[in-house]
Each structure stands twice: as structure tokens, then as C-alpha cells.
C-alpha positions as CSV (number, residue, x, y, z in Angstrom):
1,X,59.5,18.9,-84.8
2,X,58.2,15.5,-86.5
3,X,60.5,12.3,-86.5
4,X,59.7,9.8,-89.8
5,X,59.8,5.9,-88.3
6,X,60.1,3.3,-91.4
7,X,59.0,0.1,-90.4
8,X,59.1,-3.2,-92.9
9,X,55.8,-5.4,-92.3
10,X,54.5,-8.4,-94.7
11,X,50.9,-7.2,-94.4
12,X,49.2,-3.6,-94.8
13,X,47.3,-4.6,-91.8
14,X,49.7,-4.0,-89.3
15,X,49.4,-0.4,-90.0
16,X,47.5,-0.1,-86.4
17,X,49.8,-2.1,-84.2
18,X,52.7,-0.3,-85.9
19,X,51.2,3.3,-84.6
20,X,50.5,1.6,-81.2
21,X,54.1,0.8,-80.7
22,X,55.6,3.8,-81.5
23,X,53.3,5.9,-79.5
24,X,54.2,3.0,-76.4
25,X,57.7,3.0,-76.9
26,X,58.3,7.2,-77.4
27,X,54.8,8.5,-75.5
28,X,53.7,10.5,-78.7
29,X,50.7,11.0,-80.6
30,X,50.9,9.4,-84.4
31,X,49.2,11.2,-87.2
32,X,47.5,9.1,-89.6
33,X,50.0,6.7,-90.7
34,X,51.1,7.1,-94.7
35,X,51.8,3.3,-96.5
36,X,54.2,2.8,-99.6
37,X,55.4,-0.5,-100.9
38,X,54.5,-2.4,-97.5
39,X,57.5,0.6,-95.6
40,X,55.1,2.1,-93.0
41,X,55.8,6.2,-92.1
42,X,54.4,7.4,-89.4
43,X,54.6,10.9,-89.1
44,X,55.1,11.8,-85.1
45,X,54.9,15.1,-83.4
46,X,55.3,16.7,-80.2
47,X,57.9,14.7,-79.4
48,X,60.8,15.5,-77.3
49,X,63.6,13.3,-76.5
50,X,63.4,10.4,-74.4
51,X,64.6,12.2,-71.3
52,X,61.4,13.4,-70.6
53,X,60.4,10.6,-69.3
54,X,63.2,10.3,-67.1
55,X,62.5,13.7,-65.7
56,X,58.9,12.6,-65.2
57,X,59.9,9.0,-63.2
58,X,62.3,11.2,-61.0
59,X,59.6,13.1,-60.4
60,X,57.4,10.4,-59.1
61,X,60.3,8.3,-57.1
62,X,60.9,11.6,-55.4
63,X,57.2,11.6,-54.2
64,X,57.5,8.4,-53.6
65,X,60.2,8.7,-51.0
66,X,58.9,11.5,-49.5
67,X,55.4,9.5,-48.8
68,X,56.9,6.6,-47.6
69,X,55.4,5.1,-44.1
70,X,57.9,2.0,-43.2
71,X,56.6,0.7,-39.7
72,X,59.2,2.5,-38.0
73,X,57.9,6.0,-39.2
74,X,54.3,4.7,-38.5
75,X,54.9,3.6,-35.2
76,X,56.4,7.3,-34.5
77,X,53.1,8.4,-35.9
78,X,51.1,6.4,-33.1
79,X,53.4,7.4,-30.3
80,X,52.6,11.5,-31.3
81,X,49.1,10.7,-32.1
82,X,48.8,9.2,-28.1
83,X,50.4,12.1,-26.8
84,X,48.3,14.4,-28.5
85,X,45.3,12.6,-27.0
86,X,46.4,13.0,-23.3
87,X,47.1,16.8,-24.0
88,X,43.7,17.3,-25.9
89,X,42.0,15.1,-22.6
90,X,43.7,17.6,-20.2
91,X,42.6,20.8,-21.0
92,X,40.6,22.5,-23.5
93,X,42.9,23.7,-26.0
94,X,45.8,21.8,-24.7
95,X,46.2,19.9,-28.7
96,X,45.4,20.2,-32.1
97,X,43.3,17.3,-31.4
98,X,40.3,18.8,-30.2
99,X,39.1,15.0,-27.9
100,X,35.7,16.3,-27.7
101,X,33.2,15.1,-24.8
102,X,30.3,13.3,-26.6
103,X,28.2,12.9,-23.2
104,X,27.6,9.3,-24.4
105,X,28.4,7.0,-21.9
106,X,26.1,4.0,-22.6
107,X,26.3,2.7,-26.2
108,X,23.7,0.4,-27.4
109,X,23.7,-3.7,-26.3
110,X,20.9,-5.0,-27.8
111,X,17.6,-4.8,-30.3
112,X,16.3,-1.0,-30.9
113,X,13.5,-0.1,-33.0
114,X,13.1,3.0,-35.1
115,X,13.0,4.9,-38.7
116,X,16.7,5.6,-40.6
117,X,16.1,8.8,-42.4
118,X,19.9,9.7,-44.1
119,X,20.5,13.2,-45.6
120,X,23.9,13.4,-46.8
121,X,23.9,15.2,-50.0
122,X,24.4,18.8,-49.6
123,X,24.1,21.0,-52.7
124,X,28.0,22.7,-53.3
125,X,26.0,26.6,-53.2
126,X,25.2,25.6,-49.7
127,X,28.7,24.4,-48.7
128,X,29.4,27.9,-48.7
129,X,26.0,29.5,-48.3
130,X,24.4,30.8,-44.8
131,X,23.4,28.7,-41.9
132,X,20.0,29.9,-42.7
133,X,19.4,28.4,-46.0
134,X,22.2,24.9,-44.8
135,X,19.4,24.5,-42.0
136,X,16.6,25.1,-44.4
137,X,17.5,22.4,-46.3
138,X,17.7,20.1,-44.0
139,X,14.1,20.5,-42.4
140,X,12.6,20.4,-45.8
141,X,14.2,17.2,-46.3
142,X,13.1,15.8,-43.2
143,X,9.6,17.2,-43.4
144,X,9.3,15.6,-47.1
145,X,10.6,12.0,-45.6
146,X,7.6,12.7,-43.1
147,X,5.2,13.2,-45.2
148,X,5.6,9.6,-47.0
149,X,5.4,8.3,-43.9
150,X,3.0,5.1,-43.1
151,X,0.5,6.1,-40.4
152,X,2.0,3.3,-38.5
153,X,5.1,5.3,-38.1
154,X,2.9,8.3,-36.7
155,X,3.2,9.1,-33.1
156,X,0.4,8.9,-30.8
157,X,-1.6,12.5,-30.6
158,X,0.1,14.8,-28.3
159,X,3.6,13.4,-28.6
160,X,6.2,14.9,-30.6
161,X,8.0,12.9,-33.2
162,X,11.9,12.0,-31.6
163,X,15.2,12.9,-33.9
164,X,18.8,11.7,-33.5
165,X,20.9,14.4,-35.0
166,X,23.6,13.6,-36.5
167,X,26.6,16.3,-37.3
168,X,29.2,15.4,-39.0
169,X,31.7,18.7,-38.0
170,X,33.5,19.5,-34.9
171,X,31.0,20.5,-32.3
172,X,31.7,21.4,-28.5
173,X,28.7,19.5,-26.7
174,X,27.4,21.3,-23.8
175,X,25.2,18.7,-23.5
176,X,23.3,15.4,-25.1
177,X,20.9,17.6,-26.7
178,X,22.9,20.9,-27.6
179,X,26.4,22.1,-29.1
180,X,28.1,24.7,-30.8
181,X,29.4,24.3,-33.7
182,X,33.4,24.8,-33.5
183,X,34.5,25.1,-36.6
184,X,34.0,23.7,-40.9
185,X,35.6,21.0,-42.2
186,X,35.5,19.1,-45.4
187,X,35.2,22.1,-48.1
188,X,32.6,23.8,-45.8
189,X,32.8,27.6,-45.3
190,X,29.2,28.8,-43.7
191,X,30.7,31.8,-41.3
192,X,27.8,33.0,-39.3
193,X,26.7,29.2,-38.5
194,X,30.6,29.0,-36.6
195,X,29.6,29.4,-32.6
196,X,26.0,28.7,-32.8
197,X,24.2,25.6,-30.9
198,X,23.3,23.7,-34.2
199,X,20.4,22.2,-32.2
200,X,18.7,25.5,-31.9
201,X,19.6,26.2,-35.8
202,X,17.8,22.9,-36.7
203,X,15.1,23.7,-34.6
204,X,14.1,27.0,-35.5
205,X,14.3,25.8,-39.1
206,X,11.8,22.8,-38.3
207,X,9.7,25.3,-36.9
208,X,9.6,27.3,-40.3
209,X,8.7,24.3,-42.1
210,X,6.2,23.4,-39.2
211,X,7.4,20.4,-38.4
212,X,6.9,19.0,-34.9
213,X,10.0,17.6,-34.3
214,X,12.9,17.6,-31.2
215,X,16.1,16.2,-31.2
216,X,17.1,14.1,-28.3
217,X,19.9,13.6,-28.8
218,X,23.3,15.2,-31.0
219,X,25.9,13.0,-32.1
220,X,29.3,12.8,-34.1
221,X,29.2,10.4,-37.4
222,X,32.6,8.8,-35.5
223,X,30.1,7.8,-32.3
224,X,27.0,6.7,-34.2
225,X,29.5,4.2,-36.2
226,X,31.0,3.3,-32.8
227,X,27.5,2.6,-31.5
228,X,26.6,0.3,-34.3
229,X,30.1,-1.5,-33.9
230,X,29.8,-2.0,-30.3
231,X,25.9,-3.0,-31.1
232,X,27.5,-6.0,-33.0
233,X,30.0,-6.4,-30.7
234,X,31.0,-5.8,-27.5
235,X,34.2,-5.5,-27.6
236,X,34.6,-2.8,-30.2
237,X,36.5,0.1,-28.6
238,X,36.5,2.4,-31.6
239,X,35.7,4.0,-34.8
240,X,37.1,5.5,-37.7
241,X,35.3,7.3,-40.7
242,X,37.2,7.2,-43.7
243,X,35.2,9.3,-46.3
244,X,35.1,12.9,-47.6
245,X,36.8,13.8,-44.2
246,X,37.9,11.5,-41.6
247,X,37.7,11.7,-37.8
248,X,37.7,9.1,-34.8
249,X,35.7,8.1,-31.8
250,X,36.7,6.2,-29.0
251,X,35.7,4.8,-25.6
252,X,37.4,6.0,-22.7
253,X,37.8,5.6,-19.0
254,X,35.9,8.6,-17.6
255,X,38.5,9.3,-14.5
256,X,41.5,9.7,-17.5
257,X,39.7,13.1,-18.8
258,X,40.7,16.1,-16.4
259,X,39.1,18.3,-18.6
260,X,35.7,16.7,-17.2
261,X,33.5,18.5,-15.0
262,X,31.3,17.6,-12.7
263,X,30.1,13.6,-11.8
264,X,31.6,11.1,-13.2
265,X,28.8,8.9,-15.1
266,X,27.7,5.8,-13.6
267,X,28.8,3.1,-16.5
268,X,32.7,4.8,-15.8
269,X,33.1,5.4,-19.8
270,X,32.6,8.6,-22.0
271,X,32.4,8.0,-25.7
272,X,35.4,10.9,-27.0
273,X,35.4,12.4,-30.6
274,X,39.0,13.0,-31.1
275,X,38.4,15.0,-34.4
276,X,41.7,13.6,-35.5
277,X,41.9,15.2,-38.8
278,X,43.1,18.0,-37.3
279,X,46.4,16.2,-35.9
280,X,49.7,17.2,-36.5
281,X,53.1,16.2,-36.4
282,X,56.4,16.2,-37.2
283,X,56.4,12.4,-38.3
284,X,53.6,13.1,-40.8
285,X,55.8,12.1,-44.6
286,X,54.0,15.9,-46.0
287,X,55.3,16.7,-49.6
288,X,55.5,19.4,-50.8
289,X,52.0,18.9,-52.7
290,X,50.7,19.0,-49.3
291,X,51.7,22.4,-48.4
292,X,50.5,24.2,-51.4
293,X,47.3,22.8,-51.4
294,X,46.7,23.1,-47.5
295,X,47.7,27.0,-48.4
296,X,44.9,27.4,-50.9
297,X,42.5,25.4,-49.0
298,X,39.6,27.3,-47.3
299,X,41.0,26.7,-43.7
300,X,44.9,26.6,-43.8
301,X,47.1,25.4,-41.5
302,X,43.9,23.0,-40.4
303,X,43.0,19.7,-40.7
304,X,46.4,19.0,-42.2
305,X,46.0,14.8,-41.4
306,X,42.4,15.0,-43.1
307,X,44.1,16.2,-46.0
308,X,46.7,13.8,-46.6
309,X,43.8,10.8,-46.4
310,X,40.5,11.7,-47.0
311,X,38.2,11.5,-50.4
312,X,38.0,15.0,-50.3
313,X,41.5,15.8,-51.3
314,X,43.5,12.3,-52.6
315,X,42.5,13.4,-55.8
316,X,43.8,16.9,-55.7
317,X,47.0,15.7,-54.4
318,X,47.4,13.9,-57.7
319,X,46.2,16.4,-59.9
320,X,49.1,18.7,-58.3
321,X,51.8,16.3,-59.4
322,X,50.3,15.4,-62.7
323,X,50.8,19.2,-63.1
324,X,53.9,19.4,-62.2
325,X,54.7,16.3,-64.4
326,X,53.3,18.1,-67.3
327,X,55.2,21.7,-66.6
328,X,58.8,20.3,-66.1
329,X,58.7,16.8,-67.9
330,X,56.1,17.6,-70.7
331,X,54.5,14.4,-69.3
332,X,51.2,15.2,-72.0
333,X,53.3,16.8,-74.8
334,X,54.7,20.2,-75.1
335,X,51.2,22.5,-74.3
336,X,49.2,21.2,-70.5
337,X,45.9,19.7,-70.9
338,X,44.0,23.0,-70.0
339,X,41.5,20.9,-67.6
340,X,44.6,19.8,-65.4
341,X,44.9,23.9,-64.0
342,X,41.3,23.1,-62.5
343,X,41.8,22.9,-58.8
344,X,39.6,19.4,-57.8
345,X,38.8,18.7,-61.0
346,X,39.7,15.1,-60.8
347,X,38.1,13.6,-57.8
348,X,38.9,11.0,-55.6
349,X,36.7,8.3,-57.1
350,X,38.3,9.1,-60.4
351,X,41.6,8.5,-59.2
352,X,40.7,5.4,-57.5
353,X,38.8,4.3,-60.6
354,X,42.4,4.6,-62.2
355,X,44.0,2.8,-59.3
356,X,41.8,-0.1,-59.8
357,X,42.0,-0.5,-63.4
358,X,43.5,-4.0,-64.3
359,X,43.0,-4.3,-67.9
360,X,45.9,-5.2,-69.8
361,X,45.6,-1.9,-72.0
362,X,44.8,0.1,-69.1
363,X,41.2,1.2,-70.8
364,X,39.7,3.4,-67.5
365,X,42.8,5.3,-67.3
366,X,42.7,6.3,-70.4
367,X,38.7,7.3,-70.5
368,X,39.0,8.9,-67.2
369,X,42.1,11.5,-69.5
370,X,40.1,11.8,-71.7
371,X,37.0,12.4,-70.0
372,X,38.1,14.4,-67.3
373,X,41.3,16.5,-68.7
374,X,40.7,16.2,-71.9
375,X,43.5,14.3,-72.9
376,X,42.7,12.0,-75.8
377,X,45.6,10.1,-76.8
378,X,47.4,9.0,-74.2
379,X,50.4,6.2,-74.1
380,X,50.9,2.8,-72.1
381,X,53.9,4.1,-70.3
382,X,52.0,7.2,-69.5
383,X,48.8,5.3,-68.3
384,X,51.1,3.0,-66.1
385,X,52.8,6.1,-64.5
386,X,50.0,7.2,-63.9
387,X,48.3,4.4,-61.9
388,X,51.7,4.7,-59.9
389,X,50.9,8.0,-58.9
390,X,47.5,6.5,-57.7
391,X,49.1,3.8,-55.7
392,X,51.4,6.0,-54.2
393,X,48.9,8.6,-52.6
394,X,46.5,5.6,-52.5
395,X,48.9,3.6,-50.2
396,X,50.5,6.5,-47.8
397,X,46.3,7.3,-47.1
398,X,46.0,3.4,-45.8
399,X,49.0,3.2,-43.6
400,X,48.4,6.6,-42.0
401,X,44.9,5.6,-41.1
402,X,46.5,2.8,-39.0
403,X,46.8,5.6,-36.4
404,X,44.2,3.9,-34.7
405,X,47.1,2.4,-33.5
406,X,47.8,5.3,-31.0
407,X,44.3,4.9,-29.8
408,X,44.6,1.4,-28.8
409,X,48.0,2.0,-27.0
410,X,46.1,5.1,-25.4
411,X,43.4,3.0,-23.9
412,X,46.1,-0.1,-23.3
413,X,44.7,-2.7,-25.3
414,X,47.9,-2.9,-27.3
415,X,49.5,-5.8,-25.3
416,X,46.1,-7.7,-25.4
417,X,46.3,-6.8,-29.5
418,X,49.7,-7.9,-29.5
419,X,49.1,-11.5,-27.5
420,X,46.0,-11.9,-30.1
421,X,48.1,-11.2,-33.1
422,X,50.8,-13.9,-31.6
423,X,48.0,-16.9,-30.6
424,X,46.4,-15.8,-34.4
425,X,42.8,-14.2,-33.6
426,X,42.4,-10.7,-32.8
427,X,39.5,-8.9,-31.2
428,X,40.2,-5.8,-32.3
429,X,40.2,-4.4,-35.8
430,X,44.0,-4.7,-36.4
431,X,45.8,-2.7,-39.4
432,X,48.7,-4.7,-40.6
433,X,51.9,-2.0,-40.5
């Protein structure tokens, strides 16, 4: 179906802006625009009626109410998320929230010395590999690092060199130096690593390299950032990784774990990974987006907080309702961008790259269409829904991650945050909900 659109201009140049209007004002795609005797006809097709777009803002008002987080609803969060923590302290198994004993109970004061190696780019084919080849990897990394090494890094003759592990998956710790793992997280699926120390994995895999190397000591990415917070300042009661996953770490008094066996450590405090992106509740605003893609996730029914506010799967979430846009709304004309069926295609940092866009013609949006789903012509209106999208999954992520409030109210410092927030200085990292 093609609609003709005459419009009267005084100059032949305006042949341009008139296209961009019309494709603004009705969301299509002008051909090449045909001038006689100064009437502009633009030939237009793929158009259906305005009520498309209608059907495509219901669409997105609808996921906005549905991931709405007024402070009522988030304070309802914080509440569930402290009573998970006392179940998860009680007994192993007693919550979704795993609170895992990190057996740190001194977290740095002052100056330390040493050499920051950081590993953090796995290869996807070994996401889902075997523990073998994930281990592998890692000690050939570390045994390249060594070998550019100064010699006034070596260690004296006799003397192993000293490694801080750090693993950034749910581990139970039987001890500083040993763990197993518990389970994957984050897109990981390595099977036969699940229920193996991952000390004795790393090991063994030095040893194939010939490195001479122990680790002395096996920690959580959640408690390494809450060491270098508290190594800042003292005050600093907790942590919270916001990245491709997201978990938290927190300082507790040692005589409120019942789960604990055995002494209690001198300094009164253990360090606990919560492994919070495994909490669940009824008070979590889940759309249906949510759902379908914790269903064809690698670990459903798991992790279901991690997935409504980590890098790993923002992006995903709004690739499902750009999908949905385009199959009841026509929301990219009548056939769907092919790219958009892709499962992850468009990543996090694309969508936030689209969030952030603030020039007046919305340029990054439409590079990132066309780039990424192949969409090459693409409206205003359609570029502004679309950062709307963004904002939407964008905000719900931030106000969920002020959970942290259940933590604070946990350990009782949400009286002394409260006072603070009244006399106007705070001590404590403070999200505003």
C-alpha cells in the first residue's frame, strides 16, 4: 500500500526536510521523493494506519507499570530481602539467598604491598567448555604475566610465589584457602567443574603449566571490593557488584550466624557473601519479559534478581519487548528486522549507549538499529520510544539495587542512616528511594 503526500514549498531544496517530516510524523520509510512544478510527492510504503503506534505506546506504558518501584514497593523489597538474610544465616539451605561464610574476619586497615594481576576475559567456548580447559586458561594467563615479570618482583629462592584467588561464582568455603564450587552463574554452564574445590582445579592446572604458585587465600569479587572500601574507610559495612552479574558482601556480627561452627573469631565479625542474585520475592515488579527469558536461560528458576539488573541480561529484556513491539504493533514496518529473533543480540552496553544518547536527532540510536538489527531507516518517534524502553529497564535495575537497604536494616545501621540523612551527611553509601 503506498499513500502520495503533496506538499507546496518555494524552493526545490526542501525536498530533504519534506521526507524527514513525513517519515517523523507517520514512522515510514520514503522512497526517493519525485519533484514537479515546486508540488513535492513522496511516495510512502509500509505504512499502516496511525494506530500502530498507539498499540506500540500501550505496549510500553503497560511495561511501564508493571516495572514500577514507588518507595513503598521498594521498602517491601528491603523488608523480604532482611528476612531472607536471617533464614540464609540460620541454616544451610534455609533461603534462596545462599549468605555464604567467607572466613574473612579482618579486612584490611592500612598500607599493603603487592602485584595486581586481573584476568577477566573468558573466551564464550569456555563459558560452556570443561573445567579442565576454564582452569587451563587461567594458569597460562598467569604463568604469561610471570614471565614479564621484573626480577624485583621474584621471590627469594625456595619460596613459592603467593596468589589471592579471586572467584567470582557461588562457592561454599570450607576454609580460607579451599571451596567448592556451588553452582554457575552469569551465562556459565561448565558441569563437571559444579562440586569441585576450585583451589585444587587451579592448582593442578598451575602444575601443568609448571608454575610454582599457591593460593593463600579464596575470595568472592563482593569481599575483595568490600576490603578495598573498608581499606579507604572504616566505616564501610558493605559491597555491591553491579556488572555482568551482581551479588553482595557484607560485615556481620559473628554471634548472629547459627549456621556457624565452631570458635567464634577473635575480631567478633565474619565478612558474608549473600549471593543476592539469587533472591526472590513476591514484591519483585517481574514482567512478563522476565519469565520467558528466565525460562530459556541456562539455569531457570535461578538467579531471578540478577536477571532483572545485571549487564548480562538488561539488554535482552529489551530486545524481548522490541520484539513484541514489532509482532503486534508493526513497530519496524510490516516484516521484523530478522536480527531482533537473535536471543542477546543487543547487549547491555548497546542499550545504554541508546539510553545515553542526547543529540537532538537521536544519532546513536539510530546507528546502534542499524548496526546491530539491521534496521536502516528508522523514525524520530520510533528512536524516542525506543530510549523509553531504555529508561524504563534502565531505571527499575537502579532502584532494585537499593536493596542494600535490607542489609543496612539487617545489621541496624538504618536509624544511624536515617539520623545522618536528617543532620545532612551520611556515612554510609545511601541510595535515594
Amino acid at each position: 500500500m503506498a499513500l502520495q503526500l503533496a506538499i507546496k514549498w518555494d524552493h526545490r531544496d526542501d525536498v530533504d526536510r519534506a521526507s524527514d517530516m513525513a517519515r517523523d510524523e507517520l514512522g515510514c520509510r520514503p522512497e526517493v521523493p519525485i519533484v514537479d512544478d515546486l508540488k513535492i510527492t513522496i511516495s510512502l510504503s509500509k505504512i499502516k494506519s496511525s494506530g500502530r503506534w498507539a498499540k506500540a505506546e500501550a505496549i510500553l506504558r503497560e511495561l511501564e507499570e508493571k516495572c514500577g518501584a514507588p518507595k513503598a514497593k521498594l521498602r517491601q523489597v528491603a523488608d523480604a530481602m532482611t528476612m531472607e538474610m536471617h533464614a540464609g544465616l540460620a541454616s544451610e539451605g534455609g533461603s534462596k539467598l545462599k549468605m555464604l561464610i567467607s572466613y574473612v574476619d579482618n579486612l584490611p586497615t592500612g598500607p599493603s604491598n603487592g602485584t595486581l594481576v586481573i584476568e577477566g576475559m573468558i573466551p564464550p567456548h569456555l563459558m560452556v567448555g570443561s573445567s579442565h580447559e576454564l582452569f587451563d586458561f587461567i594458569a597460562a594467563a598467569l604463568a604469561k604475566f610471570v614471565a614479564t615479570e621484573s626480577e624485583d618482583f621474584h621471590p627469594p629462592p625456595g619460596r613459592q610465589r603467593e596468589l589471592g584467588f579471586t572467584f567470582s561464582f557461588p562457592v561454599r568455603q570450607l576454609s580460607l584457602v579451599s571451596g567448592t564450587l556451588i553452582k554457575w552463574t552469569k551465562g556459565f554452564l561448565i558441569e563437571d567443574a559444579v562440586g569441585q574445590d576450585v583451589v585444587g582445579e587451579l592448582t593442578k592446572a598451575m602444575e601443568r603449566v609448571g608454575l610454582d604458585m599457591r593460593v593463600t587465600a579464596l575470595v568472592n569479587d563482593t569481599v575483595g571490593t568490600l576490603a578495598g572500601g573498608r581499606y579507604d574507610n572504616p566505616d564501610v559495612i558493605a559491597a555491591v557488584i553491579l556488572g555482568t552479574g551482581t551479588n553482595a558482601a557484607y560485615v556481620e556480627r559473628a554471634h548472629a550466624i547459627p549456621k556457624w561452627q565452631g570458635l567464634l573469631p577473635k575480631t567478633g565479625e565474619m565478612v558474608i557473601n549473600m549471593e543476592w542474585g539469587s533472591f526472590q520475592s513476591s514484591h519483585l515488579p517481574l514482567t512478563e519479559y522476565d519469565q520467558s527469558l528466565d525460562a530459556e536461560s541456562l539455569n531457570p528458576g535461578e538467579q531471578i534478581f540478577e536477571k532483572m539488573i545485571s549487564g548480562m541480561y538488561l539488554g535482552e529484556l529489551v530486545r524481548r519487548v522490541l520484539c513484541r513491539m514489532a509482532e503486534e504493533a508493526d513497530f519496524f514496518g510490516y516484516d521484523i528486522p530478522p536480527k531482533l529473533k537473535i536471543p542477546f543480540i543487543l547487549r547491555t552496553y548497546n542499550m545504554l549507549a541508546m539510553h545515553h544518547d542526547t543529540s537532538s536527532d537521536l544519532k546513536v540510536v539510530g546507528s546502534t538499529l542499524n548496526d546491530i538489527l539491521e534496521v536502516p531507516n528508522s523514525s524520530l518517534k520510533m528512536r524516542k520510544m525506543i530510549v523509553e524502553l531504555c529508561d524504563i529497564a534502565a531505571s527499575r535495575g537502579a532502584r532494585l539495587a537499593g536493596g542494600i537497604l535490607g542489609i543496612i536494616k539487617k545489621v541496624g545501621r538504618d536509624a544511624v542512616m536515617q539520623r545522618e540523612r536528617r543532620e545532612g551527611y551520611h556515612s554510609i553509601g545511601w541510595w535515594s528511594v
